[in-house]
N, C-alpha and C positions, 0 to 999 in steps of 0.2 A: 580440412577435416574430411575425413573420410566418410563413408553411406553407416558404417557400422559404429564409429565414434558417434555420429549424429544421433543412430536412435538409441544408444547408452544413454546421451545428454538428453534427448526426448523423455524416454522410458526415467530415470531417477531424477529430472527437475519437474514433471511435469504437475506433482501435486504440488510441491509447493510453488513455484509457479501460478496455479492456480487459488490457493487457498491466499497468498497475497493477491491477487485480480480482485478474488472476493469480499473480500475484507476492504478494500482502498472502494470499490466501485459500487457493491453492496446490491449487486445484482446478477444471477447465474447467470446468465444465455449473454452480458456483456462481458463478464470475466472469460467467457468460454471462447467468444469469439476473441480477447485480446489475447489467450494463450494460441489459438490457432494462428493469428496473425504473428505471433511472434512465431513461432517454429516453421513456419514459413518464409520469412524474412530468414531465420537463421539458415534451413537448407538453401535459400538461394544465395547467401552469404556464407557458404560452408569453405570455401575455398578462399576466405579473408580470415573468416574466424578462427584460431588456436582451436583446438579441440581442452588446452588448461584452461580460459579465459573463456570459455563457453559459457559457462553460470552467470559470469559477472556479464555479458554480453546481452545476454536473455533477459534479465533483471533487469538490467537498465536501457534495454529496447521496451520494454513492458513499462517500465514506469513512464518514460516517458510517451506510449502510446496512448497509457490512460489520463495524463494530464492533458494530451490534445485531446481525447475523446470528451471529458469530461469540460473543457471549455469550450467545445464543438454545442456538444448537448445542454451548456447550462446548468448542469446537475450541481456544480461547487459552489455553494452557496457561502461567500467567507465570510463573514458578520461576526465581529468580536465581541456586540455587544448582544449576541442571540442570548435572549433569557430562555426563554421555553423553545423546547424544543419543536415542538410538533403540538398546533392547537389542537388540534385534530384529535388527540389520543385523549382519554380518560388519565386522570391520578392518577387510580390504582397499575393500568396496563404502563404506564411512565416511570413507575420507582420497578420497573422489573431488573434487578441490575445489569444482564448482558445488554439490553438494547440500554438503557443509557450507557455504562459505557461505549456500547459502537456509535451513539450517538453524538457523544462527547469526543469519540476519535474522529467522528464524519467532518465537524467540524473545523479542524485543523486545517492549515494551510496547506497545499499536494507534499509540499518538502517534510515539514514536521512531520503527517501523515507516513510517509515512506517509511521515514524514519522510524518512528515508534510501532509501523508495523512489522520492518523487517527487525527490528532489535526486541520487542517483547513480545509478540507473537508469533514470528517463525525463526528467532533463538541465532541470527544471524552478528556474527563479530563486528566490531565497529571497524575492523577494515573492509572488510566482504561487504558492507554497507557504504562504505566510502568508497569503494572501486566500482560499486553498481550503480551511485550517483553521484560520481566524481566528485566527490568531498575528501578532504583531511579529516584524520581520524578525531582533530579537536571542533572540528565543524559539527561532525556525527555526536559528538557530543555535547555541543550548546544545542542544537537542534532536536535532541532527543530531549537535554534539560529542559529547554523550552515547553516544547509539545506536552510535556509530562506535567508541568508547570498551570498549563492551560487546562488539560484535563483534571486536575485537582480543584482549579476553580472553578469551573464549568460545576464539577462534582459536590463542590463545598456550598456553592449557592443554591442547588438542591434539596442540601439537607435542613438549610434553615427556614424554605419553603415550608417544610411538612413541619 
């Protein structure tokens, strides 16, 4: 990959890039440094990487940095049986629907996670999803069934709380 291929590939991945970091890590200044880290890793990897296969490169150097970061730091908390989310929050700030649903996405496993972030939040194909986390396209989707499975319940024991 050439100087001028790299920062096309910089320049048109780097938001979504980033609004995936954010969304999976759920915290700015860590999504910001997993995107720096990766476009770094790719410039010094520019002379292995396709300039076609660069997305899927990025994506799946990124997911998997944040799944080491994230069991680095402790942040993955997996508990199937989490009922409340957060003692900590009031009722009322709890039934706010986006933070439960990110709440109910936080919870998933890194792989479900991936999954249901890159297929219903940033609109990615179940191949483009399977080549960034080397899955088959019938994997991407038990694992997006899954995940989606999970957040309904998660979702549904909510509602009979109130």
């Amino acid at each position: 990959m050439k100087r001028k291929e790299y920062n096309i590939v910089v320049k048109e991945q780097s938001g979504n890039l980033y609004g995936y970091a954010i969304r999976f890590l759920r915290n700015e200044e860590d999504a910001k440094d997993i995107v720096q880290d990766v476009f770094e890793k790719l410039w010094l990897n520019r002379n292995k990487v396709e300039f076609a296969k660069s997305k899927s490169w990025m994506f799946t150097t990124a997911h998997n940095a944040m799944i080491n970061f994230s069991t680095r730091k402790g942040r993955m908390k997996l508990s199937p049986e989490m009922a409340e989310f957060d003692s900590g929050k009031s009722q009322s700030n709890l039934f706010e629907s986006h933070e439960v649903v990110e709440r109910a996405v936080s919870i998933l496993p890194p792989i479900q996670k991936s999954v249901i972030l890159l297929r219903d939040l940033e609109d990615y194909s179940y191949k483009e999803i399977g080549d960034i986390l080397d899955l088959s396209d019938s994997q991407v989707k038990v694992y997006l069934f899954r995940a989606r499975k999970k957040i309904k319940k998660q979702l549904k024991g909510l509602v009979e709380l109130v």
